[in-house]
MARSE-608046 format. One record per residue (C-alpha): x, y, z; residue in three letters. Coordinates in pm, 1 decimal. Each point is the difference from the previous one (the first is absolute). Last residue first. Example, Ala and Ser with C-alpha at 12.3 -4.5 7.8 and 13.67 -1.06 7.14 Angstrom:
<marmis>
<marmi <1367.0,-106.0,714.0>,"Ser">
<marmi <-137.0,-344.0,66.0>,"Ala">
</marmis>
This chain:
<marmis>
<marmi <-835.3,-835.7,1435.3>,"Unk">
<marmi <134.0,-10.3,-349.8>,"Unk">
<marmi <146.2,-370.2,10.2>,"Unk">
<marmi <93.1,-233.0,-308.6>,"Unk">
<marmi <74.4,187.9,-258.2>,"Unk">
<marmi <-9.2,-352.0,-197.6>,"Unk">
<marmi <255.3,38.0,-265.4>,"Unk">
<marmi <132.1,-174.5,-338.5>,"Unk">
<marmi <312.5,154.0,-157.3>,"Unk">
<marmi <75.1,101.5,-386.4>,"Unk">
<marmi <353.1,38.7,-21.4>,"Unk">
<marmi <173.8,374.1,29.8>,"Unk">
<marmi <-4.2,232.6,-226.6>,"Unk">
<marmi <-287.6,260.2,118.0>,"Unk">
<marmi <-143.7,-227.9,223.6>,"Unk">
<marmi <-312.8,-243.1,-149.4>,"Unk">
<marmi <-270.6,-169.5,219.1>,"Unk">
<marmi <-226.8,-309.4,-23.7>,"Unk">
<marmi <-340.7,-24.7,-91.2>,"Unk">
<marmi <-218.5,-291.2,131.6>,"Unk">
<marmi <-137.3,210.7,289.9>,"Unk">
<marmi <-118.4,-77.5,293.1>,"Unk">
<marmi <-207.4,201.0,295.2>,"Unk">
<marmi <-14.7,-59.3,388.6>,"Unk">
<marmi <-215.1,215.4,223.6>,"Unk">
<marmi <134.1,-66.0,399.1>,"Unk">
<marmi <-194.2,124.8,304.6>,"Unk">
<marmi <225.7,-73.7,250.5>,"Unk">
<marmi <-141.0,-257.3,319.6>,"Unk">
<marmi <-35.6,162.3,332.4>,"Unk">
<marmi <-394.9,63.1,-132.9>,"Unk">
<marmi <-8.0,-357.9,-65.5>,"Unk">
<marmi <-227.1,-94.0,-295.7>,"Unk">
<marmi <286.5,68.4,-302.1>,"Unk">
<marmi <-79.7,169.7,-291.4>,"Unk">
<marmi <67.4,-81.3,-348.2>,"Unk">
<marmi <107.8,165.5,-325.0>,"Unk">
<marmi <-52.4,-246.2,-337.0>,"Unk">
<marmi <268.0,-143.1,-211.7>,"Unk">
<marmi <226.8,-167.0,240.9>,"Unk">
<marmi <223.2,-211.1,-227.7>,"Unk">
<marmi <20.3,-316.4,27.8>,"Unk">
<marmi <-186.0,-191.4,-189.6>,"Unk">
<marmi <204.6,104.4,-293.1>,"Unk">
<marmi <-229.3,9.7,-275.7>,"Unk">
<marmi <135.1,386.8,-42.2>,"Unk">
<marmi <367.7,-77.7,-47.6>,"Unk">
<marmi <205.1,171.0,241.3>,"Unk">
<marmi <168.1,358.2,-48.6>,"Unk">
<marmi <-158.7,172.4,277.7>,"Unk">
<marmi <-78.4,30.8,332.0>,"Unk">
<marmi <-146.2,296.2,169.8>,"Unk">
<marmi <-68.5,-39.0,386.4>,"Unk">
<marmi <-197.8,256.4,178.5>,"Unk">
<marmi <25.9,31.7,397.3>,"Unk">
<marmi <-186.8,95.5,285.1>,"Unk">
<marmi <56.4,112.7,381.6>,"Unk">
<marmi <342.2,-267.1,-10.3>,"Unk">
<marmi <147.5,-7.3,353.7>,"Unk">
<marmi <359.2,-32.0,-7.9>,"Unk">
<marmi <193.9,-282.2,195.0>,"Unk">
<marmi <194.2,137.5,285.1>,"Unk">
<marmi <351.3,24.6,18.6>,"Unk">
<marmi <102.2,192.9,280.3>,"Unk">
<marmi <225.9,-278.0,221.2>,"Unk">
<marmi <168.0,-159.9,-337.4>,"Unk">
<marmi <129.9,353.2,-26.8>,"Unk">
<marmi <-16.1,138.0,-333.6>,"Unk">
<marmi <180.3,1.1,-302.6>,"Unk">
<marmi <-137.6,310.5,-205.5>,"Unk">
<marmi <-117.7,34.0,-338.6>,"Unk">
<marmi <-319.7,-243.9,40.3>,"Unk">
<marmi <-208.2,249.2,147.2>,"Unk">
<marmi <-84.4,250.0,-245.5>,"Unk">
<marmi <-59.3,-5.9,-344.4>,"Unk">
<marmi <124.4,-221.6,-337.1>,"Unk">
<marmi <20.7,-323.8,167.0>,"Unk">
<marmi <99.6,-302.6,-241.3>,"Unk">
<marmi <-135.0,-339.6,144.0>,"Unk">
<marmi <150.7,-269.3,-102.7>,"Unk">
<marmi <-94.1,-224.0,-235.9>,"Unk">
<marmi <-265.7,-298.4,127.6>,"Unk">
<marmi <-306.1,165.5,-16.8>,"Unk">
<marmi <83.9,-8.8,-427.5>,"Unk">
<marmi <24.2,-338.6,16.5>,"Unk">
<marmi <-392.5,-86.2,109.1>,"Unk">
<marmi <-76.9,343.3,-236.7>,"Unk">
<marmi <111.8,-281.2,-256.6>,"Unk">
<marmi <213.6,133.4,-283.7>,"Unk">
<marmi <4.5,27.7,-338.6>,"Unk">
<marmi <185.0,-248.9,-223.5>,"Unk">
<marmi <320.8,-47.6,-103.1>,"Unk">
<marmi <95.8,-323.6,-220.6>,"Unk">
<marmi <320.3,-149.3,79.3>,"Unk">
<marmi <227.0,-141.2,-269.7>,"Unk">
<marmi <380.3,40.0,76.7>,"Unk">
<marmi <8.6,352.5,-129.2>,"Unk">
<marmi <-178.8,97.9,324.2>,"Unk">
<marmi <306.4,5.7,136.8>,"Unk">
<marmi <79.2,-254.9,255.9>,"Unk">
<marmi <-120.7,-268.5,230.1>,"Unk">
<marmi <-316.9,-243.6,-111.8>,"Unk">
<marmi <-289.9,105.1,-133.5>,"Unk">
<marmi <-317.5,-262.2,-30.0>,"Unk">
<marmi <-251.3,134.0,241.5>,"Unk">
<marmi <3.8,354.2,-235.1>,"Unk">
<marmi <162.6,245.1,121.1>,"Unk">
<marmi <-124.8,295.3,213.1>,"Unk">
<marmi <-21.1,391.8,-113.1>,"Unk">
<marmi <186.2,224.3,227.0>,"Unk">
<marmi <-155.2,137.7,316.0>,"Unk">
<marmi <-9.5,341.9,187.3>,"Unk">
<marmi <-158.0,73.9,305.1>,"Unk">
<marmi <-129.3,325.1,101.2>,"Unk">
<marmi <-7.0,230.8,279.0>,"Unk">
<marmi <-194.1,348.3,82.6>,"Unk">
<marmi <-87.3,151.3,342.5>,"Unk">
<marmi <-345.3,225.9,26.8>,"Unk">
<marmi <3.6,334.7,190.3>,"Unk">
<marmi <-369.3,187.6,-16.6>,"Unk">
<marmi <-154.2,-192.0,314.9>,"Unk">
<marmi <-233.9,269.3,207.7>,"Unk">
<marmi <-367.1,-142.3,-167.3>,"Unk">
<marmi <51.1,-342.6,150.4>,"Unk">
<marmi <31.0,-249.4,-299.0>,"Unk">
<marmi <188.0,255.0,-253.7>,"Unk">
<marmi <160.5,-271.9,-211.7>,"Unk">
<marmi <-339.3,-26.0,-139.5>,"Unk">
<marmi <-31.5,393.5,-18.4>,"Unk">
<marmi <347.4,-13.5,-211.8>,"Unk">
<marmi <-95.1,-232.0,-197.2>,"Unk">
<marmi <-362.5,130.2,-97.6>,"Unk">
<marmi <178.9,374.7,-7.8>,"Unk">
<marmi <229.6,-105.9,-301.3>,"Unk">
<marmi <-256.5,-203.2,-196.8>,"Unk">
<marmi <-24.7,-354.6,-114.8>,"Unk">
<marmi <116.8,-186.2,362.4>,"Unk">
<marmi <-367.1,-17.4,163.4>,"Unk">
<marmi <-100.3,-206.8,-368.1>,"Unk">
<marmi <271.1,-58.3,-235.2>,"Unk">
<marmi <-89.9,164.8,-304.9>,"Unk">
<marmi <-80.0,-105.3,-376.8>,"Unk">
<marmi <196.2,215.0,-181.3>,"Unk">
<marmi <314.5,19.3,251.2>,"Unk">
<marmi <200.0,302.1,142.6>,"Unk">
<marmi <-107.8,-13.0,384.4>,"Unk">
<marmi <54.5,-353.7,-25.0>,"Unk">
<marmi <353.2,69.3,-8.9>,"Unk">
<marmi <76.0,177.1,281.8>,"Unk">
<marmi <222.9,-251.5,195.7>,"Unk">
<marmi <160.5,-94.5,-327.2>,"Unk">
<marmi <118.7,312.1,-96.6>,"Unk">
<marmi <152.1,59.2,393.1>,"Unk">
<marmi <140.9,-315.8,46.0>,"Unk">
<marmi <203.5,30.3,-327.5>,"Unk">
<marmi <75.5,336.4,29.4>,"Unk">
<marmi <189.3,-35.6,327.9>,"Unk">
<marmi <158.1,-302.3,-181.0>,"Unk">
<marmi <109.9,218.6,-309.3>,"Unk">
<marmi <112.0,308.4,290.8>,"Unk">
<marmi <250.0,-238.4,130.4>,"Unk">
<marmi <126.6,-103.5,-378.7>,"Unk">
<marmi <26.5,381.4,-107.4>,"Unk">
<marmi <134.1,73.4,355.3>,"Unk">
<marmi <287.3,-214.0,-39.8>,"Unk">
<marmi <221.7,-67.4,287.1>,"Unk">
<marmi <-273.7,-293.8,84.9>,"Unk">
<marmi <98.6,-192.0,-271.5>,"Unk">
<marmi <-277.7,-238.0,-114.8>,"Unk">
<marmi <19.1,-309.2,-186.3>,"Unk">
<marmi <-338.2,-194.0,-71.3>,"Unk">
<marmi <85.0,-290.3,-280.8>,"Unk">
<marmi <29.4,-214.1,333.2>,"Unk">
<marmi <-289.3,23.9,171.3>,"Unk">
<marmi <-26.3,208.9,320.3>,"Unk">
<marmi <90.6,-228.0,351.4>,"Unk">
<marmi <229.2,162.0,133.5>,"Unk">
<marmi <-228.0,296.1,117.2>,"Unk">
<marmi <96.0,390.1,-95.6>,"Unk">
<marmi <8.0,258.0,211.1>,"Unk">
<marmi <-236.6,280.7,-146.1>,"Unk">
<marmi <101.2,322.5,-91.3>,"Unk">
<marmi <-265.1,190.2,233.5>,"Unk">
<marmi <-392.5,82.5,-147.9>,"Unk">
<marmi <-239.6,179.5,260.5>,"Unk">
<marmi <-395.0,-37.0,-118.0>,"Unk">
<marmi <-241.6,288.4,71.0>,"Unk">
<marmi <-326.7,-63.8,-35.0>,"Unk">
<marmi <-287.1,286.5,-33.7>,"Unk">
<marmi <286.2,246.1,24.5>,"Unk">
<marmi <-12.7,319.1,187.8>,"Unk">
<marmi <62.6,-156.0,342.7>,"Unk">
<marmi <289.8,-202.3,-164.3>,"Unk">
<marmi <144.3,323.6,-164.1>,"Unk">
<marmi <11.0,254.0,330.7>,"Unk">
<marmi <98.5,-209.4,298.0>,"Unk">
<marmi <174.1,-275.6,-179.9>,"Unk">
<marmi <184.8,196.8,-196.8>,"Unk">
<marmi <107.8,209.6,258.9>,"Unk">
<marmi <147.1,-281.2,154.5>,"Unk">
<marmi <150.5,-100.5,-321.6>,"Unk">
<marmi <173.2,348.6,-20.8>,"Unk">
<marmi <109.0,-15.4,362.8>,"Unk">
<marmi <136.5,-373.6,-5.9>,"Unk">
<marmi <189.6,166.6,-367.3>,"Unk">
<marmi <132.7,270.3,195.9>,"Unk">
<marmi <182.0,-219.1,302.9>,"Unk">
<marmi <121.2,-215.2,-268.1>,"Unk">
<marmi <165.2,254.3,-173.6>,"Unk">
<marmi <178.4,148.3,338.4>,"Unk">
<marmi <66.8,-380.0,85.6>,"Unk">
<marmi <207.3,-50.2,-293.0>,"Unk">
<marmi <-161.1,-250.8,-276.4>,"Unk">
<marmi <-96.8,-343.5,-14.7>,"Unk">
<marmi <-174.8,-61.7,-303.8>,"Unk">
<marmi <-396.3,-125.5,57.8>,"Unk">
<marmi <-192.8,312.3,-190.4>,"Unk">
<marmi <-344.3,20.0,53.0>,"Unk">
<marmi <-292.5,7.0,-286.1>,"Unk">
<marmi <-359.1,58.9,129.8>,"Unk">
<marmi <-266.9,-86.9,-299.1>,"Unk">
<marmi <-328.0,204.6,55.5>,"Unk">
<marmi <-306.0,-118.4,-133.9>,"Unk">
<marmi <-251.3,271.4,-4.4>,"Unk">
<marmi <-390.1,-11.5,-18.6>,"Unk">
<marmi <-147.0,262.8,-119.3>,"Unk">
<marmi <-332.3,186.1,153.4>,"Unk">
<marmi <232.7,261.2,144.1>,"Unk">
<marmi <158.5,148.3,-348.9>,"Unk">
<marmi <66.4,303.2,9.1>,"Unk">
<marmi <87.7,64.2,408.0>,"Unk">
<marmi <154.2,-345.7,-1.6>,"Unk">
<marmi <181.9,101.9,-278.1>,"Unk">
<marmi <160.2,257.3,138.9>,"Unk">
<marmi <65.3,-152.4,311.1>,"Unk">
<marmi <132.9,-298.0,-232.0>,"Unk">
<marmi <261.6,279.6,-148.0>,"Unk">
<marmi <94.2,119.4,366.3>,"Unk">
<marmi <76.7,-347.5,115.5>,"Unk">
<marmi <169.4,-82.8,-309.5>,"Unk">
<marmi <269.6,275.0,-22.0>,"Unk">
<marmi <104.2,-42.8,405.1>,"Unk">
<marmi <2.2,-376.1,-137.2>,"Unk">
<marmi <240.8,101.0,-258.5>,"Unk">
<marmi <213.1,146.2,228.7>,"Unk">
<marmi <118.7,-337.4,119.4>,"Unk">
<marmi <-148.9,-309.7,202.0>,"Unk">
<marmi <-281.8,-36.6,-190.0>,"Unk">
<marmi <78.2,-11.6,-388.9>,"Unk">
<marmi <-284.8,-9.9,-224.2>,"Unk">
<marmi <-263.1,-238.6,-174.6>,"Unk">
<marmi <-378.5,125.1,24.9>,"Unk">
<marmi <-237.6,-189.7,-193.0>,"Unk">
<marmi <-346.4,220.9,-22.8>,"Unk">
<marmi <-317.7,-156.5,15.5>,"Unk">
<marmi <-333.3,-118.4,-215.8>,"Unk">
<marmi <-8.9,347.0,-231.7>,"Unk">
<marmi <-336.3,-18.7,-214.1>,"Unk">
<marmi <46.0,156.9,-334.1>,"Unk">
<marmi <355.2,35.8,2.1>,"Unk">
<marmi <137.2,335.7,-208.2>,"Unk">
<marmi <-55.7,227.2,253.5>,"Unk">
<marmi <243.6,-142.7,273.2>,"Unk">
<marmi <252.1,-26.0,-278.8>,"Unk">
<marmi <-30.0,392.4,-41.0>,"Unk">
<marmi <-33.9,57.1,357.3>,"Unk">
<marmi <345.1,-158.9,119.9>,"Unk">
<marmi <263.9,224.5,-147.5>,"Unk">
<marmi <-95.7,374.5,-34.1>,"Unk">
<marmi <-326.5,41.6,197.6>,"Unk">
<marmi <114.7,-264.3,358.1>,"Unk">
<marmi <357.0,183.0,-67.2>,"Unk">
<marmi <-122.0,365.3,49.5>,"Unk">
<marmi <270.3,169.8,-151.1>,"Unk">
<marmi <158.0,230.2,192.0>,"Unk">
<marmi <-168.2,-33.0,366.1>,"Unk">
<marmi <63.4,-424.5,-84.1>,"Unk">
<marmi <315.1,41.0,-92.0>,"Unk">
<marmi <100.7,167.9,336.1>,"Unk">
<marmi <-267.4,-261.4,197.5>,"Unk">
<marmi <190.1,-304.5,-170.7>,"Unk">
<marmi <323.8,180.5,90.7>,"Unk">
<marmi <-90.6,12.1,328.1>,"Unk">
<marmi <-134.3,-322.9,37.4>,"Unk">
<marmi <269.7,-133.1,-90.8>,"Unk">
<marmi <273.3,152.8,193.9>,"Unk">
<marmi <-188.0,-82.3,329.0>,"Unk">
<marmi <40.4,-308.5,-65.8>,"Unk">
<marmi <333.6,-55.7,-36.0>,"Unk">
<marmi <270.4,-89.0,-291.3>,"Unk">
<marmi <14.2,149.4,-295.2>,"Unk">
<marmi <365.2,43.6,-23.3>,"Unk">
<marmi <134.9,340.5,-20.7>,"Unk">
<marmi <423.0,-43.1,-39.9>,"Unk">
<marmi <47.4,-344.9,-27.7>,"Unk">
<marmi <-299.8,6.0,-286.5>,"Unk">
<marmi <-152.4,-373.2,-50.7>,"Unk">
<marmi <-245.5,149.5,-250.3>,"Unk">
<marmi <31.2,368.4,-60.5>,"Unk">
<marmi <-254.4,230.2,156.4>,"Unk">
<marmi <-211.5,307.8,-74.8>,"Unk">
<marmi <-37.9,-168.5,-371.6>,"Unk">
<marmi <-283.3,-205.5,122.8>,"Unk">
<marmi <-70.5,-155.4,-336.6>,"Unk">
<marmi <-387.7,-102.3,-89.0>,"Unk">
<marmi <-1.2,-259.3,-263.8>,"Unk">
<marmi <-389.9,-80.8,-107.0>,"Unk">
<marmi <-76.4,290.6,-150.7>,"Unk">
<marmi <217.5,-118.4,-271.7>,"Unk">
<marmi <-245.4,-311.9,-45.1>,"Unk">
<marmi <228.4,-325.4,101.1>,"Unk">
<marmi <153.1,-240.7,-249.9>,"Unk">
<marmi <77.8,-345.1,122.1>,"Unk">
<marmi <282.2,-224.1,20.1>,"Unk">
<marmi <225.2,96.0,303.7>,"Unk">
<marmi <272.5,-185.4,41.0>,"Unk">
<marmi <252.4,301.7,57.7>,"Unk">
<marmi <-233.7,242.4,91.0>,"Unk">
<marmi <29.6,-163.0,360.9>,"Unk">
<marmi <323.5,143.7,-49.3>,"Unk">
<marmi <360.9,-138.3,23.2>,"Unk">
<marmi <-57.4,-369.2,-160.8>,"Unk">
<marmi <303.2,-107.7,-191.7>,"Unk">
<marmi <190.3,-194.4,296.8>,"Unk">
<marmi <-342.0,-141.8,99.7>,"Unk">
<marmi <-8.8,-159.7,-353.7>,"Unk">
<marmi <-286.6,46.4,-294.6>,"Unk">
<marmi <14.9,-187.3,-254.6>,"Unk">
<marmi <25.0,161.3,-335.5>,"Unk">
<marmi <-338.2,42.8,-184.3>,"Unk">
<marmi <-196.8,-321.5,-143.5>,"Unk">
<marmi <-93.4,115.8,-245.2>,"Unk">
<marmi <105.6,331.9,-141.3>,"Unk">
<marmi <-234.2,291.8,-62.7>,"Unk">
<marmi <269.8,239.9,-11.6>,"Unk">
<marmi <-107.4,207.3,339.5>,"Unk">
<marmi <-12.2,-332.4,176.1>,"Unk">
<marmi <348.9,-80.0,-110.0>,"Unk">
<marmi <72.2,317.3,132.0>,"Unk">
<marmi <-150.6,-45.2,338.3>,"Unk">
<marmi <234.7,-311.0,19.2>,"Unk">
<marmi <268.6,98.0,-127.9>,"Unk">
<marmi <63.2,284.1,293.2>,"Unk">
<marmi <-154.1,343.9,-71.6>,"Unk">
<marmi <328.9,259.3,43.0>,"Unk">
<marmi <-143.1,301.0,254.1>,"Unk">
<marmi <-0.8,368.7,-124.5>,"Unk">
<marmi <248.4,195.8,43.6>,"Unk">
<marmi <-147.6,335.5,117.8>,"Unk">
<marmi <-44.8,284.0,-224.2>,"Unk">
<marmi <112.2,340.6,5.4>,"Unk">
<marmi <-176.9,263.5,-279.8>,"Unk">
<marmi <130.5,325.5,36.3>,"Unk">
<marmi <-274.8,296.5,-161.2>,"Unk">
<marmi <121.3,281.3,-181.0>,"Unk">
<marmi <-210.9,328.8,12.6>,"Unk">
<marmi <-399.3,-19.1,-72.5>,"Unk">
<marmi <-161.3,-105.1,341.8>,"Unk">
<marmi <-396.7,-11.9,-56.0>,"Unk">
<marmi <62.2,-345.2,-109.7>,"Unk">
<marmi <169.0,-195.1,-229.7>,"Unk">
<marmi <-134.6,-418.1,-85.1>,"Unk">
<marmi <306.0,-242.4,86.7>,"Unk">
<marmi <177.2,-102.3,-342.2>,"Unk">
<marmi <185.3,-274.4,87.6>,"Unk">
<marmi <-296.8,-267.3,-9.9>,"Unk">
<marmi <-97.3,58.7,-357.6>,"Unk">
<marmi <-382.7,-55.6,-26.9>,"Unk">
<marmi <-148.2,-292.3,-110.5>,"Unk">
<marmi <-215.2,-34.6,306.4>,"Unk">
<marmi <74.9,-283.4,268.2>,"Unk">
<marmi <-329.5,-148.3,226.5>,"Unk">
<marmi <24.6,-382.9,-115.8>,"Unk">
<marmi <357.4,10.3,-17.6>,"Unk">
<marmi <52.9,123.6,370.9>,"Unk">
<marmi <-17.0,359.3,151.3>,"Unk">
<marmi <119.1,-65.4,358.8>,"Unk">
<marmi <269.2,-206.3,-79.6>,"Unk">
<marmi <89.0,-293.1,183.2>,"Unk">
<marmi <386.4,-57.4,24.1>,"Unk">
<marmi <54.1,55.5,395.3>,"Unk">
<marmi <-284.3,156.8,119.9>,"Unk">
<marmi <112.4,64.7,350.2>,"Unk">
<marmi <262.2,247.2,-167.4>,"Unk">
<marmi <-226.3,267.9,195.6>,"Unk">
<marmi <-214.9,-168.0,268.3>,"Unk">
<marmi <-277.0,-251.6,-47.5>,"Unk">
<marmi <-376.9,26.9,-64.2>,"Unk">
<marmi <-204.0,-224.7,-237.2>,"Unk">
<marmi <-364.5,70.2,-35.2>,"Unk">
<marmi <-179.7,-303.1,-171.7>,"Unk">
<marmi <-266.2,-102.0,-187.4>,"Unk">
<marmi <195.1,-186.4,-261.9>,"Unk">
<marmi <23.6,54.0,-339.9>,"Unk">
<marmi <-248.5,-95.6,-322.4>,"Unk">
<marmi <106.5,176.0,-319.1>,"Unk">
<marmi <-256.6,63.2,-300.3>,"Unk">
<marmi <203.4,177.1,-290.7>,"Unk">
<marmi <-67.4,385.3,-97.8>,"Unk">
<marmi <363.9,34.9,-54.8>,"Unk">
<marmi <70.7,171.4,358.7>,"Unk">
<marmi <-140.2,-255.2,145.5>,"Unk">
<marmi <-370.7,-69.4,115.9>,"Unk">
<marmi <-142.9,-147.3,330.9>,"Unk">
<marmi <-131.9,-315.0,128.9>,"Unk">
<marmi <70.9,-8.0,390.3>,"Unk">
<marmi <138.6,-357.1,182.7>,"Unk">
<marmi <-39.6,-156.8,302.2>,"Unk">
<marmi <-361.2,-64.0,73.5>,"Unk">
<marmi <-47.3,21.7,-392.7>,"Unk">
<marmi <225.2,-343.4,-30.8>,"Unk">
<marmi <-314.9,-235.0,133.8>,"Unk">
<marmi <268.8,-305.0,4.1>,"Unk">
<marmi <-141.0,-318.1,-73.1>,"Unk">
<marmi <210.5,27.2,-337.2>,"Unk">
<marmi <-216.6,-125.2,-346.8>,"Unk">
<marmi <151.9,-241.1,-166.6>,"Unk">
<marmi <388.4,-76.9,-116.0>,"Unk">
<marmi <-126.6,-106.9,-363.8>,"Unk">
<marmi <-155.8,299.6,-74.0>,"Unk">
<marmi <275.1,218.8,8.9>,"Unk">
<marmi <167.0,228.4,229.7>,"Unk">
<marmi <-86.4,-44.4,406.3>,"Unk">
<marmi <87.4,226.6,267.3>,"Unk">
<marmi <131.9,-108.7,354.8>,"Unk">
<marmi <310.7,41.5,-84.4>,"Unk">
<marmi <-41.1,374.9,27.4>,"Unk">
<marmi <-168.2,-40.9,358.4>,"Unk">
<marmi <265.8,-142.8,111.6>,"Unk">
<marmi <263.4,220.0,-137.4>,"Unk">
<marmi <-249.7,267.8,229.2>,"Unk">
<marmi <108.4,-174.5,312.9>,"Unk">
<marmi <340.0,-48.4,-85.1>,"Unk">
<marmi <18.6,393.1,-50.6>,"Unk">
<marmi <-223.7,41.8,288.7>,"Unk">
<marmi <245.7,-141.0,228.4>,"Unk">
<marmi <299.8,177.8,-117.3>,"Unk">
<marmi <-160.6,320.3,-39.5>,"Unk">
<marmi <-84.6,-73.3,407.2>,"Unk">
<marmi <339.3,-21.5,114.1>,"Unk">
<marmi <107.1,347.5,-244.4>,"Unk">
<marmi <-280.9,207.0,174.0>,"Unk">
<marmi <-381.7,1.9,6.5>,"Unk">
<marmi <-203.9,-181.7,-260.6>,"Unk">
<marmi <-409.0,41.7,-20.0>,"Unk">
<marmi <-218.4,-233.9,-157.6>,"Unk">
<marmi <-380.6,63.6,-136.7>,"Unk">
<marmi <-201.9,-244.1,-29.1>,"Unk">
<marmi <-292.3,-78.2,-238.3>,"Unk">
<marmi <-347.0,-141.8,119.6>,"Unk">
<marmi <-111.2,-9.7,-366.8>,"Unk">
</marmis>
């Protein structure tokens, strides 16, 4: 079934995947009057049993993050709970009186309870009530599939997990203990009956990339036949030189150890954002639940044909992309952008809301060229001198597009290669589906560069 398996590395990268795997969710269909869905959901997704004997189907996913990371999720959800009474904690060998101390736990905002209850549609969700990427989560995950670092305390003044070095030696301290490769990642390994790739999403420029380098060693060593798709997230706050000083170290180190172990390796920055984005689009950049939703964005849509029934020829599996992006042999870094377009009006509209009587309809891929270009890796942070910009060579690149209408004449259907060797190698691939985020509107994307 070509499954994949995905990995999540810190707090940044929970709130990446968590779009990423709302996604995926909205992506099934209920009913026969909705159709069959496009998307092949056993790449993602494990069948399993709850606790009750009843057929679940969860993500294939490893989620790491630091204690209080987790925010509301619970470990043991309603699909895995037992019937027995939660106060009454099983006695041991130790026979005297035991204390009992437990930790507050965290308030679930309206939102997560109205999902809880059933109720449709839930509260909406604002950036004032989001505090967790747990917070607009709407899946359930396996219990295996929450891993807790309890050695350290998320944003902790007095040990933060910051560093490299600090990583990888608590990854190689767990790791002598418990053997993480055995105890978290084999079991889902296991269970897929012909593993296309591994999706790697985790924090580089922090201790979680000290973590990640030793954990793809690891898997490298398991696992060498596999390809693995490694997401790169970097922080863009300004922060005191002594921070900033650690974080260059820790992303250098990234670079160095992670990229070489990857089989493409794909950095991912807030973006700047273009004036030109359509109007129901509103993004504030203080927000990482709205940053992280256009991260996710490029990213889900970038890979999709590596989830689809019917394929997508050199961009349907993991390793095909990345050994088409891979032109030269040595070339393991890719950059990601994307445009984003709204649907247009019909010829007829006139100025207003659309409650004055225009039609939307899909757009052209003609219009979409036109948005601006939203950068999501390197080298379009910076201002640069007017004397060292040089235009970038492109090696190869793969453009997804999708939410047009399929007899629309044009969208690039089938991958094609140019006749000058100076020329990119470009594969092109559309889709009439469009894409769902968590709560926000439905938006229509072309990722438009992974090259």
């Amino acid at each position: 079934m070509h499954e994949i398996v995905t990995l999540q590395l810190g707090h940044q990268a929970n709130y990446v995947g968590t779009h990423f795997w709302n996604t995926q969710e909205s992506y099934f269909t209920y009913g026969d009057d909705e159709g069959p869905s496009p998307i092949n959901h056993d790449v993602h997704f494990r069948s399993g049993l709850g606790a009750d004997g009843t057929e679940t189907f969860m993500p294939r996913a490893l989620i790491y993050d630091l204690k209080g990371g987790f925010g509301t999720l619970r470990k043991i959800n309603a699909l895995y709970e037992v019937g027995e009474a939660a106060g009454n904690p099983p006695k041991g060998s130790w026979d005297h009186e035991t204390t009992t101390q437990r930790q507050e736990q965290i308030e679930a905002i309206q939102y997560q309870k109205d999902l809880e209850a059933g109720v449709f549609p839930p509260a909406a969700l604002t950036t004032d009530a989001v505090r967790y990427w747990s917070d607009y989560n709407r899946v359930y995950y396996h219990p295996r599939s929450s891993v807790q670092i309890n050695e350290y305390e998320l944003n902790s003044g007095i040990q933060p997990f910051e560093g490299y070095g600090l990583g990888q030696e608590l990854f190689k301290d767990l790791n002598r203990e418990h053997d993480i490769i055995d105890r978290d990642f084999r079991l889902f390994a296991e269970e897929c009956d012909q593993m296309q790739g591994i999706q790697l999403l985790t924090s580089t420029d922090d201790a979680w990339a000290g973590f990640a380098g030793e954990y793809l060693a690891e898997l490298r060593d398991e696992y060498g036949k596999v390809g693995i798709c490694t997401w790169g997230l970097e922080r863009t706050d300004r922060v005191v030189r002594d921070k900033q000083v650690t974080r260059t170290i820790a992303l250098a180190m990234a670079l160095s150890n992670i990229a070489s172990l990857s089989s493409v390796y794909i950095p991912l920055l807030n973006p700047p954002l273009p004036s030109a984005l359509p109007g129901y689009l509103s993004v504030d950049r203080t927000s990482e639940w709205h940053t992280s939703a256009l991260l996710s964005a490029a990213m889900e849509t970038s890979t999709l044909p590596t989830r689809l029934h019917d394929g997508a020829g050199r961009l349907g599996r993991m390793d095909d992309l990345a050994s088409f992006l891979n032109v030269n042999g040595g070339q393991k870094i890719a950059m990601l952008s994307m445009f984003v377009s709204g649907p247009e009006e019909s010829p007829n509209a006139n100025d207003g809301s659309y409650d004055d009587g225009r039609v939307p309809h899909p757009p052209r891929l003609e219009m979409i060229k036109k948005a601006g270009r939203i950068n999501c890796s390197w080298g379009q942070q910076e201002t640069k001198s007017w004397r060292t910009v040089k235009e970038d060579h492109v090696f190869a690149e793969a453009n997804v597009a999708r939410g047009f209408d399929d007899d629309d004449p044009e969208e690039p259907v089938q991958p094609e290669r140019t006749g000058d060797r100076h020329e990119p190698i470009i594969s092109r691939w559309g889709h009439p589906g469009k894409i769902t985020l968590s709560a926000h509107p439905q938006t229509r994307t072309e990722s438009g560069r992974l090259g």
